[in-house]
BAMAR-468948 format. One record per residue: x negated, y negated, z of N, C-alpha, C, O in turn; residue in one letter. Coordinates in steps of 0.02 Angstrom, whole numbers, plus 50000, padded with zeros to 5 digits. Example, Ala and Ser with C-alpha at 12.3 -4.5 7.8 and 13.67 -1.06 7.14 Angstrom:
BAMAR-468948
493405028450390493855022550390493405016550390492885016650423A 493585011250354493165005350357493554999850394493304994350402S 
//
This chain:
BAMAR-468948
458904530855654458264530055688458004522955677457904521555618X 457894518955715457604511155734457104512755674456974518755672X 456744508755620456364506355601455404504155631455194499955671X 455254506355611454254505655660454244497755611454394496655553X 454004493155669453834487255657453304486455632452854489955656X 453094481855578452384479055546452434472855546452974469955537X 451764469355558451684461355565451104462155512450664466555511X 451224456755465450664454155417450454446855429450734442155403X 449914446455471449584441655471449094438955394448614441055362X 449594432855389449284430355322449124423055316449444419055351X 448604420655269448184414855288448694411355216449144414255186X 448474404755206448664400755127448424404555065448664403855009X 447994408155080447614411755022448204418455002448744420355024X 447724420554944447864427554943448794429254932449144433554961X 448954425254891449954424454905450214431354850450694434854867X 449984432154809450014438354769449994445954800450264451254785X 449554444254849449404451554891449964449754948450354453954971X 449954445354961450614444655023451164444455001451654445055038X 451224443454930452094444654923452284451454932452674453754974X 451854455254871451864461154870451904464354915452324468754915X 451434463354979451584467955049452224466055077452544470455105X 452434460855074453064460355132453574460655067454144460355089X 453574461055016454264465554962454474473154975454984476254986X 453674474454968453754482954969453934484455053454524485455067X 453574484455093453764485055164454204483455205454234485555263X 454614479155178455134476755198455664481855179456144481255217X 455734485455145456214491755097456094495655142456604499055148X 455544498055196455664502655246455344503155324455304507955363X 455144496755329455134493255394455384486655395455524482555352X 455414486855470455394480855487454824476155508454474476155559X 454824471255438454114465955445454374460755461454894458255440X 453814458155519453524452855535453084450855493452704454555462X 453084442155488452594439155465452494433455490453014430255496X 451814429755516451224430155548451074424255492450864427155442X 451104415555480450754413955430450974407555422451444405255455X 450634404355375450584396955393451424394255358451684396855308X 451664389655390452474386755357452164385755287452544388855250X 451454381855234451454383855180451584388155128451734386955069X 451474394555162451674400155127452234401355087452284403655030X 452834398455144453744398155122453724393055036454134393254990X 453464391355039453104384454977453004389954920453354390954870X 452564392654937452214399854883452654404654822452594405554761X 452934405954854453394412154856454024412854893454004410654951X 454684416054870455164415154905455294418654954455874420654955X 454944420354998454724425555049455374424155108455454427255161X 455824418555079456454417255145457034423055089457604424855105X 456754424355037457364429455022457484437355056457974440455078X 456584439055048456544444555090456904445955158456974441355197X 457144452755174457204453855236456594455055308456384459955339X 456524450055309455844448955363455964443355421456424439255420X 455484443955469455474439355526455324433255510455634434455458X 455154427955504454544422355503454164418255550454354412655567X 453664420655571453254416555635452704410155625452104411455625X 452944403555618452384402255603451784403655637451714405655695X 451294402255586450434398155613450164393655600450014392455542X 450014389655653449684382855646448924383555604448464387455614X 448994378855560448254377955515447844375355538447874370855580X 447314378155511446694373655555446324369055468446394370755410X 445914362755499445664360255443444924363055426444664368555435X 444604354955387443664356355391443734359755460444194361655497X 442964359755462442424361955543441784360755518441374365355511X 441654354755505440964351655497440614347855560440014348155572X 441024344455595440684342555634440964342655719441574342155720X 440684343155785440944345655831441624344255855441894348655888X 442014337455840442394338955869442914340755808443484338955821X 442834343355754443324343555707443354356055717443784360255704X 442654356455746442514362555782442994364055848443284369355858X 443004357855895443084361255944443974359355924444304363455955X 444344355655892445014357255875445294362855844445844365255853X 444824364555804444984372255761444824376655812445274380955809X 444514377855851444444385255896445004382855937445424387255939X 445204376955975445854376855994446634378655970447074381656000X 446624376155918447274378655853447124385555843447634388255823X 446694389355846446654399455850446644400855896446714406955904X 446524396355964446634402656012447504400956022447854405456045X 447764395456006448464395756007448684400155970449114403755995X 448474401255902448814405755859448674412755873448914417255839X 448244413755929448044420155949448464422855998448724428456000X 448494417556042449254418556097449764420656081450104425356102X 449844415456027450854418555984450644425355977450854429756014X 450074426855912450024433855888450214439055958450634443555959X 449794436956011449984442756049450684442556095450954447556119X 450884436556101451444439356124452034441356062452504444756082X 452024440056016452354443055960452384451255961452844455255962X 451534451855960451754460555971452004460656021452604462156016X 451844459756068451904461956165452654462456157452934467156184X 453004457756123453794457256119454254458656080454844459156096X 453954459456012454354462455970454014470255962454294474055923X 453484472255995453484477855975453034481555933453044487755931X 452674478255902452154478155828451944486155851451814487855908X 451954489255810451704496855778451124495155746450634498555764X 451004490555700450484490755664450344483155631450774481055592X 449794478955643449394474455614449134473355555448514473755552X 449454472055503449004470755410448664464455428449004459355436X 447994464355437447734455755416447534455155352446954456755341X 447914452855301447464451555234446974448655216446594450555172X 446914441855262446304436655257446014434655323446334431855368X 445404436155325445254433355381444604428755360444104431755341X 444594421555363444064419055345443914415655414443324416055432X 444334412455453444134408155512443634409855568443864411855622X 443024409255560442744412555612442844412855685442664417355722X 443214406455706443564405855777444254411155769444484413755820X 444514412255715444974418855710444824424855747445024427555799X 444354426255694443954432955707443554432955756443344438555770X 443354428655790443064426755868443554430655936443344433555985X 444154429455918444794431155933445414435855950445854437055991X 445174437255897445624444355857445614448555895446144450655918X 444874451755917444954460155952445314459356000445734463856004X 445354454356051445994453156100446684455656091447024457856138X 446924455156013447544458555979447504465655961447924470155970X 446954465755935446704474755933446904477955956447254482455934X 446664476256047446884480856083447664481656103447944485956136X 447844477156077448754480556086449134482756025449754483156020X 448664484255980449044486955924448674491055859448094489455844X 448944495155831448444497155755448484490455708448944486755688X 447604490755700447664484755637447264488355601446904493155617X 447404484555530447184485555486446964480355440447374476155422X 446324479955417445844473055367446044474455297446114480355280X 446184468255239446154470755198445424464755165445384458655167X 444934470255137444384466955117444224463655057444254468355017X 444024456955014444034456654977443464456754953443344459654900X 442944453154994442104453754964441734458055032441654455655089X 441614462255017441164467455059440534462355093440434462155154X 440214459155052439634454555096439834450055146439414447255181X 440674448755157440834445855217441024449855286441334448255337X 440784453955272440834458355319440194463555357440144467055407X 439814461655307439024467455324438664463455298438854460655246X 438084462055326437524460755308437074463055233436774468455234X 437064460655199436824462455119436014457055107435874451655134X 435754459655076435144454755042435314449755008434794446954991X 435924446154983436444441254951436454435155007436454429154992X 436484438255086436574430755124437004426155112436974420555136X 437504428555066438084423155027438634420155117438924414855131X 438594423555139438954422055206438394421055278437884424555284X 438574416755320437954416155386438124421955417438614425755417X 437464421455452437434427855504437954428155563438094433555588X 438184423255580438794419755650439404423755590439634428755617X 439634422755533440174423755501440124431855500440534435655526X 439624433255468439664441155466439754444655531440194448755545X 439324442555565439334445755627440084447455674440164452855702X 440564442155675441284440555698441644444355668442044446955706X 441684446455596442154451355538441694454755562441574449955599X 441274458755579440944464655578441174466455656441414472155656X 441184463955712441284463355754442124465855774442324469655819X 442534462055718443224464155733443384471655702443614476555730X 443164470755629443184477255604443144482955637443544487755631X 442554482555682442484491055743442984492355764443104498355773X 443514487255783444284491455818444634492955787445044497055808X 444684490255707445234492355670445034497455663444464499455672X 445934502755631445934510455616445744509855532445594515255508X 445734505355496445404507055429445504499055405445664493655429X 445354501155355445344496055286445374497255216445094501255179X 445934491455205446154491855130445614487655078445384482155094X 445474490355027445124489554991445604486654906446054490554890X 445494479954855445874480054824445854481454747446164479554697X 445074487654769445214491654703444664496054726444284494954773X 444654501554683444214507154706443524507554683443084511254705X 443484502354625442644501654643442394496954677441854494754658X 442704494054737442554490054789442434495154869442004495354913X 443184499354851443004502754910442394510354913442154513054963X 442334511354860441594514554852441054512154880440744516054917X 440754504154871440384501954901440574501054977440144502155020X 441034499654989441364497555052441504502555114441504501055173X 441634510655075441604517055118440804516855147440634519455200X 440304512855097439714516055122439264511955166438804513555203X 439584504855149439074500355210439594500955271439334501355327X 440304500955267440864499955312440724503555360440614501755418X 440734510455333441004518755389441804517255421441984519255477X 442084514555388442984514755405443394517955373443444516955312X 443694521455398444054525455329444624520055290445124516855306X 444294521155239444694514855168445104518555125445034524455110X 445614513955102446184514255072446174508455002445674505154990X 446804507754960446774504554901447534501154918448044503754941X 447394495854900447784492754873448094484254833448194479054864X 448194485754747447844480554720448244473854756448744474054791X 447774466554733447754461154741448424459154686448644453454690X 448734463854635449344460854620449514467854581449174472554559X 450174466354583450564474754539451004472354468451214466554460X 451074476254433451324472054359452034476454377452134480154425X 452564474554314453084475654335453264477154242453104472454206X 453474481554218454094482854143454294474554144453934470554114X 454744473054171455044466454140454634462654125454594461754065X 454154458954166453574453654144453244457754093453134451854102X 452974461654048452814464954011453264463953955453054461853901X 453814465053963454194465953895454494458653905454874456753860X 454424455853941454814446853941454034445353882454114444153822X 453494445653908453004442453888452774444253823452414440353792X 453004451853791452904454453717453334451153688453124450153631X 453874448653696454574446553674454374438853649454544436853594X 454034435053692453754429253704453194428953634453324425053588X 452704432653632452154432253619452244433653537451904430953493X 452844439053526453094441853447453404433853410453454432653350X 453604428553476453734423653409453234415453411453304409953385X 452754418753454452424412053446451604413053394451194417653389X 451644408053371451264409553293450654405853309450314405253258X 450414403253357449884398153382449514402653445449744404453499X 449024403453421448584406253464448244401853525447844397353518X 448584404953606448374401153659447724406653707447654412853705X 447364401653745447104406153778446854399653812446724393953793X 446864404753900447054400553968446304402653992446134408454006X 445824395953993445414394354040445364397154126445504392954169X 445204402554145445384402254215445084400154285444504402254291X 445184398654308444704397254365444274390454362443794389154398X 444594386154307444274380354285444394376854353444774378954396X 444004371154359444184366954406443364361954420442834364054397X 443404355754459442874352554432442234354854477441884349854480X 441934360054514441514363254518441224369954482440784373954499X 441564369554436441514372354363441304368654306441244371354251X 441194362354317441004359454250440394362554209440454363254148X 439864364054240439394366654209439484372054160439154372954109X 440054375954185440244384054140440604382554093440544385354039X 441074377454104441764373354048441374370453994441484372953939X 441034366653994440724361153956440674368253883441054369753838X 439964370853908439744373053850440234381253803440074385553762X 440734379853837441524384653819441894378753785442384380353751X 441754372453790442284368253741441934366153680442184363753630X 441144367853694440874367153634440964373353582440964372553521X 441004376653600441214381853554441664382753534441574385153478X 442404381953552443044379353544442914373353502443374373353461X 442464367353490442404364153472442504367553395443014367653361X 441724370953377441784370153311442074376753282441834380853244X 442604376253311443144381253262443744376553227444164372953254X 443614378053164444184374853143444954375953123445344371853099X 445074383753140445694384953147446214384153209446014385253266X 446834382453197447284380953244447144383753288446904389153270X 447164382653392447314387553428447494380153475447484374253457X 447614382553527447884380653599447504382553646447464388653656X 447154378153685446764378953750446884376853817446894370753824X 446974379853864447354378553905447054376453976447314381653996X 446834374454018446244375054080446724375354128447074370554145X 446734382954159447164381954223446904382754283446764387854314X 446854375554297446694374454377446444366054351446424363154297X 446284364454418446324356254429445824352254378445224352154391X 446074348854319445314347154297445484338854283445794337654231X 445304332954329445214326754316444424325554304444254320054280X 444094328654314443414324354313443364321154233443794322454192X 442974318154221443074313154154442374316354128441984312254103X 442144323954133442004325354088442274329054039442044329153982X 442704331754053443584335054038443554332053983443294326553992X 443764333453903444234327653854444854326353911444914328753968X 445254322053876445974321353910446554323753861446584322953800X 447054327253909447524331853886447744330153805447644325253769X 448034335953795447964333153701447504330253670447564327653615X 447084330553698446384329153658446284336153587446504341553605X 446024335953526445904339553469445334342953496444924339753528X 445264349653486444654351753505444454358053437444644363853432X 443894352953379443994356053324444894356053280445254351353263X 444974364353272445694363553231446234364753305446824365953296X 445974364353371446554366353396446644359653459446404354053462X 447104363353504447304355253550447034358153610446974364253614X 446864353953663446994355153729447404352353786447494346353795X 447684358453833447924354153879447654356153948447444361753962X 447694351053988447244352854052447754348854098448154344854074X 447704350454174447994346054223447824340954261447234339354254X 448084338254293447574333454336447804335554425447404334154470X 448364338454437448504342454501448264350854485448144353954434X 448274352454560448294358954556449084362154536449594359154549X 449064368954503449734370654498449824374754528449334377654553X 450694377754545450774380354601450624388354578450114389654545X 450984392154592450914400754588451234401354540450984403754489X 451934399154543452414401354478452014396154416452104399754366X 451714391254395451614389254345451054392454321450914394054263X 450694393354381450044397654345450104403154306449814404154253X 450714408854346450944413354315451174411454257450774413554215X 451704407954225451984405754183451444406254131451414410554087X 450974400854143450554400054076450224404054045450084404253985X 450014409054109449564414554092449984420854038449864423953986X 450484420154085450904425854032451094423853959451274428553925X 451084418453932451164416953881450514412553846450404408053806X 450184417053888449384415053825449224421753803449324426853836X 448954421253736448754427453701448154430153744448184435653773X 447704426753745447224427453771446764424153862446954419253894X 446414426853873446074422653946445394424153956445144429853956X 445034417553965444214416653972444314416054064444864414954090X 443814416854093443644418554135442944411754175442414411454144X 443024407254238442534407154264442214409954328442654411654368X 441874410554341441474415154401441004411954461440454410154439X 441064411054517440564409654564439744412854545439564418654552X 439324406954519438714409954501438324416154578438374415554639X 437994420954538437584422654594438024427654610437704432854617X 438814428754622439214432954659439204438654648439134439854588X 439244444654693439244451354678439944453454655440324455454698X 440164453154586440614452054549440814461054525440384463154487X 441234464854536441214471454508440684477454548440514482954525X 440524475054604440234478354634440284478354734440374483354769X 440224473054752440434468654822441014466554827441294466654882X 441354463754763441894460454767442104461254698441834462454644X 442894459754725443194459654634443464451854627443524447854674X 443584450654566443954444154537444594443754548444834449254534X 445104439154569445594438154576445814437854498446374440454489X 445544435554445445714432854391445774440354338446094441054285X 445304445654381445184451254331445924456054338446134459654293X 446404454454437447054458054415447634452454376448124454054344X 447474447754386448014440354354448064442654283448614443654257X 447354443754243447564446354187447794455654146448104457754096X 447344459354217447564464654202448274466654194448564470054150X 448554462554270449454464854277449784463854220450304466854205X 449414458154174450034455154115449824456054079450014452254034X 449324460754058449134465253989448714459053963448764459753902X 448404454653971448034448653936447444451253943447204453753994X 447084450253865446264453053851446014445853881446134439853875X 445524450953923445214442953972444474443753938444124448653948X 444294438353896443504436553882443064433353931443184428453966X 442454437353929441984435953993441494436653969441464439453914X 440904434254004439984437153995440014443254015440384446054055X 439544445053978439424452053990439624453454053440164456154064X 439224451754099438804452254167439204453054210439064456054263X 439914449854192440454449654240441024454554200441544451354202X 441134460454169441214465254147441294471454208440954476554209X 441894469254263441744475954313442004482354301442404483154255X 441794487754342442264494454313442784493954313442974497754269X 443314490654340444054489754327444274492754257444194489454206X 444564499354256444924501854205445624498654194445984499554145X 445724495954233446454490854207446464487254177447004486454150X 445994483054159445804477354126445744476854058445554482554041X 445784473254003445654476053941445164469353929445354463753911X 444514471453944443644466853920443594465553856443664469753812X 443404456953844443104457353779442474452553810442524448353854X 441934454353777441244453253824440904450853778441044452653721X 440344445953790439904442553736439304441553780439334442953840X 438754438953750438134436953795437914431653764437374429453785X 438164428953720437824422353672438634417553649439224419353642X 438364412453645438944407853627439034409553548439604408653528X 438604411653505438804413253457439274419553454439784419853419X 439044424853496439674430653510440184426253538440694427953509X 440334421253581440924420553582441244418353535441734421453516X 441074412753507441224410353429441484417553393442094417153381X 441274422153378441554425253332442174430253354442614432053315X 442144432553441442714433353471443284430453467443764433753449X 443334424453482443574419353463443884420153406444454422353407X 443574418453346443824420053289444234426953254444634427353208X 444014430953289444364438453280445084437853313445564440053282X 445184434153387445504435153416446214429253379446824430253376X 445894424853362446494420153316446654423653254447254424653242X 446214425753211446514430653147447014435553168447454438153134X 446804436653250447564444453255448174439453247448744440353227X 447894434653266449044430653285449334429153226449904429553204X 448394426153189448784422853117449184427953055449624426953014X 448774433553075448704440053011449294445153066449364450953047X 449574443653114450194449353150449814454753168450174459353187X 449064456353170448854461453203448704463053287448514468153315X 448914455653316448764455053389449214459053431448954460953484X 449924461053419450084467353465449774472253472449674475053526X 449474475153392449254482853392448734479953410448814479753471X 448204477253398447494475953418447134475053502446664476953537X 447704470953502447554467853582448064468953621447814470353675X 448914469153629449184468953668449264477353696449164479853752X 449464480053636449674487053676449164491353712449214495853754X 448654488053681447994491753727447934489953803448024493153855X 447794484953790448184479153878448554481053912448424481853971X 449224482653883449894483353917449864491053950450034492254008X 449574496853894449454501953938448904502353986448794507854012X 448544497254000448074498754058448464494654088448594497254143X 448774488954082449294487154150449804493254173449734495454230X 450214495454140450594501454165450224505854207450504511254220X 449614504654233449234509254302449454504354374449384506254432X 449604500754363449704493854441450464493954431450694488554451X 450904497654410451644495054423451834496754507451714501554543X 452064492654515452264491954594452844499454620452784501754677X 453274501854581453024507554622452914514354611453344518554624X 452284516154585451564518654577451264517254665451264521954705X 451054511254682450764507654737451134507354796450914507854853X 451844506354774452274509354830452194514254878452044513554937X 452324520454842452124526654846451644528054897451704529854956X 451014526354848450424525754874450314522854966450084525855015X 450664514254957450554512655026451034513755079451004511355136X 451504517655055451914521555118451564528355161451524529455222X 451304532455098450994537855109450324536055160450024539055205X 450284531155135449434529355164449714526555222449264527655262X 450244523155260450324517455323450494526455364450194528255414X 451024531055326451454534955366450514539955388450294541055445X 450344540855357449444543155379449234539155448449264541555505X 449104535055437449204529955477449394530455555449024529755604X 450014531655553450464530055609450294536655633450274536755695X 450154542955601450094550555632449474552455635449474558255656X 448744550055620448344551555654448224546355680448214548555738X 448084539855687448014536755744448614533455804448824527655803X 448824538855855449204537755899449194532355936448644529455933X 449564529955968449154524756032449294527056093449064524156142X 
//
């Protein structure tokens, strides 16, 4: 029996959730993918058995005519999309990201020749909220496309709680990354012989300086060994510079962005991970953190403010509200590496709330949920 076709329309963003969909789906359809030639850069997505279509990128849109080239470059990419289905056939539409508002201006035109499906990451880009974090022209366009789709994926379930109730779409789950046994036991294996306590800065980068600064002062006055790591872009020269002493331990920071695999890399072999956050954001409630599955999947105790503490049971929280609580977190958390109590203390606790996201657990899950799918909404 021929295979039912799926196209995953996917933006530069979001490469963790797009591997994962076109790995797993590819094992029992035939996928198309829908997405910018960067992507191939990302991830080795030319190993998979899949189609590849590009899409042309669009840049800024600050000023009119840098506007009226971007709504030109989507309605081209809107054309391909549809004759792609019209010709290969498309059964069913995944959009994972939709931020372009000349996109989503767009889109329902494709709708109508096929089941799609949204996958949502912050609920306020899509409905109107008292937050205003998105314009009324932006919401309105995702709210607008949303009415034709047959549902939406949600990439954790206390997102789609809120999301069943402003949405009215019938919602589904599925996480923003899946952990795997090997990275788990590569990374216990890793972690049993390194004797220097690291922990990876996340989300650093230089519109973060304000949150970094007073996190290196505290790092500052500790005077036992550790390793600090800032992953994501940090040149600004309020930064120390790399190998700089911070107190008893070192830091290293970058001056490029790094790619997917290095990020991964570092993360998995830090004991630990601090956390920064878009001030103001509906964090654990509207939206989840990209950073909260990065460390859930790989069993890493992620330290945060309170405040940003979401229900995510995968996660293993260590939470403070004062720089002096972090200071002493901190300090607890280097005595496990120095004193050998950091497997039992911190990892295995971690590792079994990662063992809830193994990929296929989620498998399962998003076959059951597409084959739903395909049998109550007919075309």
């Amino acid at each position: 029996m021929d295979k039912k076709t799926i196209c995953i329309d996917m933006s530069y963003r979001h490469t963790p959730l797009d591997w994962n969909l076109a790995k797993i789906l590819s094992r029992t359809f035939r996928v198309l993918v829908f997405a910018p030639r960067s992507k191939l850069r990302q991830r080795p997505f030319s190993e998979l058995p899949i189609q590849f279509f590009p899409k042309m990128e669009t840049g800024l849109s600050t000023t009119l005519g840098q506007k009226i080239t971007n709504y030109r470059t989507e309605r081209q990419n809107i054309y391909k999309l549809q004759n792609i289905i019209r010709e290969e056939r498309v059964e069913l539409l995944l959009v994972t990201t939709l931020f372009n508002q000349f996109y989503a201006l767009l889109l329902p035109k494709v709708e109508r020749q096929t089941k799609t499906l949204f996958f949502v990451h912050n609920i306020d880009a899509w409905t109107r909220t008292q937050l205003h974090t998105f314009s009324r022209l932006h919401v309105f366009l995702k709210h607008r496309a949303l009415k034709k789709a047959q549902g939406l994926f949600y990439i954790h379930n206390y997102v789609k709680q809120n999301g069943d109730r402003l949405l009215k779409k019938p919602g589904f789950v599925f996480p923003y990354r899946l952990s795997s046994y090997s990275n788990l036991e590569k990374r216990e294996k890793f972690l049993q012989a390194e004797q220097t306590p690291t922990f990876a800065l996340c989300g650093s980068n230089p519109h973060r300086i304000p949150q970094i600064l007073p996190i290196l002062r505290t790092f500052e006055s500790i005077e036992k060994p550790f390793h600090l790591v800032l992953l994501g872009k940090n040149s600004a020269p309020e930064i120390p510079q790399n190998g700089t002493r911070l107190g008893g331990g070192t830091l290293t920071r970058f001056e490029n962005y790094l790619s997917e695999e290095e990020y991964e890399q570092w993360l998995q072999e830090s004991h630990f991970a601090l956390g920064l956050f878009q001030q103001g954001r509906p964090y654990g409630s509207w939206m989840a953190s990209g950073i909260e599955f990065d460390t859930g999947v790989n069993a890493v105790p992620f330290i945060v403010p309170e405040q940003y503490v979401s229900p995510n049971p995968d996660v293993h929280f260590l939470s403070y509200q004062t720089p002096t609580q972090l200071r002493e977190i901190l300090l607890e958390c280097i005595g496990s590496v120095q004193d050998k109590r950091y497997q039992d203390r911190f990892f295995h606790p971690a590792r079994e709330k990662a063992l809830h996201s193994l990929e296929n657990t989620w498998e399962k899950n998003l076959l059951d949920t597409l084959e739903a799918i395909f049998t109550s909404h007919p075309r």
